[in-house]
N, C-alpha and C positions, 0 to 999 in steps of 0.2 A: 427662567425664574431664579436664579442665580441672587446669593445675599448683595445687597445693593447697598449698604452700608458705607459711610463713604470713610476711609480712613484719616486719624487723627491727620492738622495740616502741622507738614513739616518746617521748624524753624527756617531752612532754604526758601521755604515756600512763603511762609511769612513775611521774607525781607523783601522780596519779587512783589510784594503783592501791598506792600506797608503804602508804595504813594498813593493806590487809588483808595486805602483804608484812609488817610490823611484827609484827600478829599472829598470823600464821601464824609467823615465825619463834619467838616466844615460844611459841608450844605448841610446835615442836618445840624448842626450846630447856628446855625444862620437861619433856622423856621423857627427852632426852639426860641431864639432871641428875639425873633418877631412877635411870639407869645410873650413871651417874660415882658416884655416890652407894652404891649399893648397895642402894636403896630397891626397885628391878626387879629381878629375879636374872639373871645372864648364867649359861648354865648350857657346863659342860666336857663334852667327846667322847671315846672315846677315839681314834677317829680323827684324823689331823692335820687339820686345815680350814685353808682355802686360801679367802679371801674374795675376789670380782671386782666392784667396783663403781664409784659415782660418785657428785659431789656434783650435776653435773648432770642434768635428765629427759633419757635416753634417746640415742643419735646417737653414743657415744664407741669403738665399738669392742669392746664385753666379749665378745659371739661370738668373735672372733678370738682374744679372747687368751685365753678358755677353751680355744680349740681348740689353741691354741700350749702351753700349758700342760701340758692333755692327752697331746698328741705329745710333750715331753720330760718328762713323768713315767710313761708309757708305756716311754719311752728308758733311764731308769734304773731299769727294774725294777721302777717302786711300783704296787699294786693298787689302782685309785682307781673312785673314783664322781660323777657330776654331779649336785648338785642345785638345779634353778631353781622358780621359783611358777610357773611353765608361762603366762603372764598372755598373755589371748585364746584361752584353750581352752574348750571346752561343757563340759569335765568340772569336778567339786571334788574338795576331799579328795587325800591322800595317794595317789600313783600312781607306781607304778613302771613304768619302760617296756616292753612284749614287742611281737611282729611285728604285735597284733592294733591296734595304737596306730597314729595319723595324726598331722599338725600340729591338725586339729579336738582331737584328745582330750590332746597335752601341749602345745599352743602350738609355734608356725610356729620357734624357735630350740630348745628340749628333740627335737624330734622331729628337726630337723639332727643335734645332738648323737647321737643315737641311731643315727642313717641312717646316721651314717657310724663310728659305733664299736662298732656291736654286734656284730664277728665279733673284735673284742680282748677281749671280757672288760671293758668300760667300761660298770658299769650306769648309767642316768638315770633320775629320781628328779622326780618335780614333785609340791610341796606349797606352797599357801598359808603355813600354818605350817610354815616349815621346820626350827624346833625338833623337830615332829612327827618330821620327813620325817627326819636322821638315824637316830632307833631304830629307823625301819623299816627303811632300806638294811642297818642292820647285822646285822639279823634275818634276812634275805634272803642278804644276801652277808658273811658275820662275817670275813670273812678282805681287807675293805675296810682299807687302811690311812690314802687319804687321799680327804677329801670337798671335792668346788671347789665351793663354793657361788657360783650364778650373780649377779650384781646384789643383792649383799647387804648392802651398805657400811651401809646405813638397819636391817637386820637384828639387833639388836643381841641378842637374847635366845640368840644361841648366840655361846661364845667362838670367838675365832680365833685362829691360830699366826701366821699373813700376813694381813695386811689390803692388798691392793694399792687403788688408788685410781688410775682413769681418769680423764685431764680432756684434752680435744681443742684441738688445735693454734690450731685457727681461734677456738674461742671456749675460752680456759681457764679455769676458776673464778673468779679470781683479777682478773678483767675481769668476770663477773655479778651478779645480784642475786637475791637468795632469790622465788621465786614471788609472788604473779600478777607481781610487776614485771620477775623475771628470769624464768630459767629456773631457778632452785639449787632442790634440795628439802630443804639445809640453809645456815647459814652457812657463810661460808666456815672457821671457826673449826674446824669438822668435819673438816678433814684434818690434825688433831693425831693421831689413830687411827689413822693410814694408818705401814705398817711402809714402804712405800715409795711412788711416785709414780711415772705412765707415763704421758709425753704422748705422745697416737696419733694418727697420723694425718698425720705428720711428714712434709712434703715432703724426699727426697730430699737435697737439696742443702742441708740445713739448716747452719750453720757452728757451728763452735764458741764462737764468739761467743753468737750468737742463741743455744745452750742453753744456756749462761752469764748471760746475760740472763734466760732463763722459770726458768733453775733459781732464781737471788735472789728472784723474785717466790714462787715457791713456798714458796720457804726462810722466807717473813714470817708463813707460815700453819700451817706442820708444827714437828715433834717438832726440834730439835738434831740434825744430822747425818741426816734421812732422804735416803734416797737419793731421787733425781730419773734416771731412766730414759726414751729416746724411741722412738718406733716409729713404723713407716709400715704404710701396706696396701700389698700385693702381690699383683698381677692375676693369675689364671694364664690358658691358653687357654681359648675357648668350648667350651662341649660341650652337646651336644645332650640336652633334659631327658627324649625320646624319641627310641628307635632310629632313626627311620624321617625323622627332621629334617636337612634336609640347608641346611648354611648358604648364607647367598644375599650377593649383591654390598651390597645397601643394608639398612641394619638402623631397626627401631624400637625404640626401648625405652623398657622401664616398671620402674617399684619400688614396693612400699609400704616405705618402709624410712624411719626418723628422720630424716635427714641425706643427702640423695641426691647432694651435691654432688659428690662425689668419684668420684662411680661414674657419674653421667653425664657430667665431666669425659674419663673414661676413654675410657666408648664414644662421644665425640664426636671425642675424638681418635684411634682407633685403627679404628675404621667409619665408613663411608659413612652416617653419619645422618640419616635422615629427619625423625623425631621423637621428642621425648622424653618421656615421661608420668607425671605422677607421683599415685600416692594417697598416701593417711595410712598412719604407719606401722603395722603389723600389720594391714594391709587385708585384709578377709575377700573376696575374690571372688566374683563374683556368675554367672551366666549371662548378664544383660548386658553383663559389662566382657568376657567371653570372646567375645561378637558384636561389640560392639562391635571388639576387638581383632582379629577378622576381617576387618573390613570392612576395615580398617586395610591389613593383609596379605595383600589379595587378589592383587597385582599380581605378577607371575611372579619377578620378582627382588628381593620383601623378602622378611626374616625376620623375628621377633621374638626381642628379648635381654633378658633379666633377671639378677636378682640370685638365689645361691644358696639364701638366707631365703624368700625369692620363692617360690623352685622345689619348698619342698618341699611346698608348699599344692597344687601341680597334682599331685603324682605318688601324691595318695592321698585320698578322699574320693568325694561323691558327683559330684564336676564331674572326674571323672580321663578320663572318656573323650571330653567333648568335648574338654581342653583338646588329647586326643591328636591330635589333626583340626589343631593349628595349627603352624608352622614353627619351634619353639619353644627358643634355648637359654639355658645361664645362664651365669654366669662368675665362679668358684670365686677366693676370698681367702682371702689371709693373715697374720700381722701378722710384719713384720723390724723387730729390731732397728737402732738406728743409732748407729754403723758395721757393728758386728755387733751379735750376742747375747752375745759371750762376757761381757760386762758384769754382766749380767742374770743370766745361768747362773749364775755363779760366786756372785755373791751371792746365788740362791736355793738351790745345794746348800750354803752357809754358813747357812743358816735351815731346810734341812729335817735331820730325823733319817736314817741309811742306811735302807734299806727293810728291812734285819734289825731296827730297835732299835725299827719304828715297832709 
C-alpha cells in the first residue's frame, strides 16, 4: 500500500510522448468539428441541463460542486435529477438508482449522490450513453425540471443551457498539455463551450490580484466576457462511518481519490497523524487492504480517517461487515465560494428559467 502518486511528467518525458499527444488531439479535434459542424447531431431536452465538467482527467472537484448545486436548486424550488456514467461500477446500461443499489452497482460518487439525496426527491440516474439516460429519467420522474449531468464537458451529444467548466487551482488548464504529454482530454481551445469557468480548490486567502491574474489567462481561451468564478473545499467534522467507532487521539488515513493532496494536507494538519495512504483513484477494496488496514490500527489509541467517496464503498457491499470491525471515520466536504457565493448565485438564477416557466 505504498503512496501511488504518480510523479510530475518530465520535460524528457513530454518530448517522447508529444506525437501521440499531437494525435490524439487531432482525433479529438476531428469529433469536436463534427459537432461544431453539425455533421453529429447534438440533440435538445426538455429538461433544463446543467453540464459539470473539465478539460482536465479527473481531481477537480465536480462531486462538490454537483452537490452545491444540488443544495441550491433544491433551495429554489426546482425538481431536478443527477446524471453520471457511474464509471467503476460492475453494472451497464441505463440505471436508475433505488435502495437496492451500492457504490458496486452506480460507481463510488452516483451512489454518494444518491445516499445522501434520496429522502428530497433528487433521483440519480447512471448511463454510459447519457443521451440514453435522459429519456429515461423523464419517463420515470416526468415532472424533472432540471438534469445536472455529472462530468459531461466531453459529452457532447446532448445540448446544454450551462456548460460550467472546472479547472483546479494547482494545475489550471491553461498551464497543461492534451494527453499522454499532459493531462487535458482536450485542447485547451475546448473552453470556448464553457458558459462559465470555476477555479476549485482555491486557497482561502487568495487576493484579488491573483484572480485577476488566473482570470486573464482564462480569458485567452473562452468565449468574450465569460465569467471566471473561484471556489474552495470546506472540511466539516469527522464522523464516524459506523455507529460503534469512537475517535481516537492519533489518526491514519487513506483515500482512493484523483488528487489527494488537499485532503491529506487537511488531516495532517488538524490530527495527530501517523500515516498517510494512498491508492488509485476509484480504488476498489479488497479484503486485503481491509487486513492490511488493521494491522495498521491495532494500537489502542489509532483511528482510521478517510474521504467521504471513500466511505461509501464500505457502507454497502459484500466487504460491509468486515470493514464494521475497524475504527473507522470520514470527513464530509464542500465547495465555498470566494468571498462568497453571492457571485455565482446571482449569475446562475440570471441563466436558469423560474421553476414555474421550466
Amino acid at each position: 500500500m505504498a503512496n501511488s502518486s504518480k510523479p510530475p511528467i518530465s520535460i524528457i518525458s513530454q518530448v517522447l510522448l508529444w506525437p501521440f499527444t499531437v494525435l490524439y488531439k487531432n482525433i479529438v479535434r476531428f469529433r469536436n468539428y463534427l459537432y461544431d459542424t453539425g455533421y453529429q447531431k447534438t440533440i435538445d431536452f426538455t429538461p433544463f441541463i446543467i453540464s459539470v465538467g473539465n478539460l482536465n482527467v479527473g481531481g477537480t472537484g465536480k462531486s462538490p460542486m454537483i452537490e452545491y448545486l444540488t443544495d441550491w436548486l433544491l433551495q429554489e424550488n426546482y425538481s431536478e435529477a443527477i446524471l453520471s456514467r457511474g464509471y467503476g461500477r460492475k453494472t451497464r446500461g441505463m440505471r436508475l438508482a433505488t435502495d437496492e443499489d451500492s457504490a458496486e452497482t452506480l460507481g463510488d460518487e452516483p451512489y454518494q449522490f444518491y445516499r445522501k439525496y434520496q429522502q428530497k426527491s433528487v433521483a440519480v440516474a447512471v448511463a454510459e450513453e447519457r443521451v440514453l439516460g435522459v429519456p429515461e429519467i423523464m419517463h420515470h420522474h416526468p415532472k424533472t425540471q432540471v438534469v445536472l449531468l455529472d462530468d459531461a464537458y466531453q459529452h457532447r451529444a446532448i445540448a446544454r443551457n450551462i456548460n460550467l467548466l472546472l479547472t483546479s487551482f494547482d494545475r489550471p488548464f491553461y498551464q497543461d498539455w492534451v494527453l499522454p504529454a499532459g493531462r487535458l482530454r482536450e485542447s485547451r481551445s475546448g473552453a470556448k463551450r464553457a458558459s462559465a469557468v470555476i477555479i476549485t480548490k482555491c486557497p482561502d486567502n487568495l487576493t484579488s490580484d491573483q484572480q485577476k491574474k488566473i482570470a486573464n489567462h482564462i480569458s485567452q481561451y473562452t468565449k468574450p466576457n465569460t465569467p471566471v468564478f473561484f471556489s474552495g473545499i470546506r472540511y466539516a467534522d469527522p464522523k464516524p462511518v459506523f455507529e460503534k467507532a469512537e475517535m481516537k487521539e492519533i489518526v491514519i488515513a487513506f483515500s482512493g481519490i484523483a488528487r489527494p493532496k488537499l485532503f491529506q494536507q487537511y488531516v495532517q494538519h488538524h490530527f495527530l497523524t501517523q500515516e498517510y495512504i494512498t491508492f488509485a483513484d476509484h480504488h476498489r477494496y479488497t479484503e486485503k487492504d481491509i487486513k492490511n488496514l488493521r494491522k495498521r490500527a491495532q494500537a489502542e489509541n489509532v483511528c482510521l480517517m478517510t474521504t467521504e467517496k471513500d466511505m461509501v464503498k464500505m457502507i454497502s457491499g459484500p466487504l460491509t461487515q468486515q470493514w464494521q470491525t475497524l475504527p473507522l471515520f470520514y470527513i464530509p466536504i464542500q465547495t465555498n465560494f470566494l468571498p462568497d457565493d453571492t457571485g455565482f448565485t446571482n449569475w446562475l438564477r440570471q441563466q436558469m428559467p423560474t421553476p414555474a416557466e421550466t
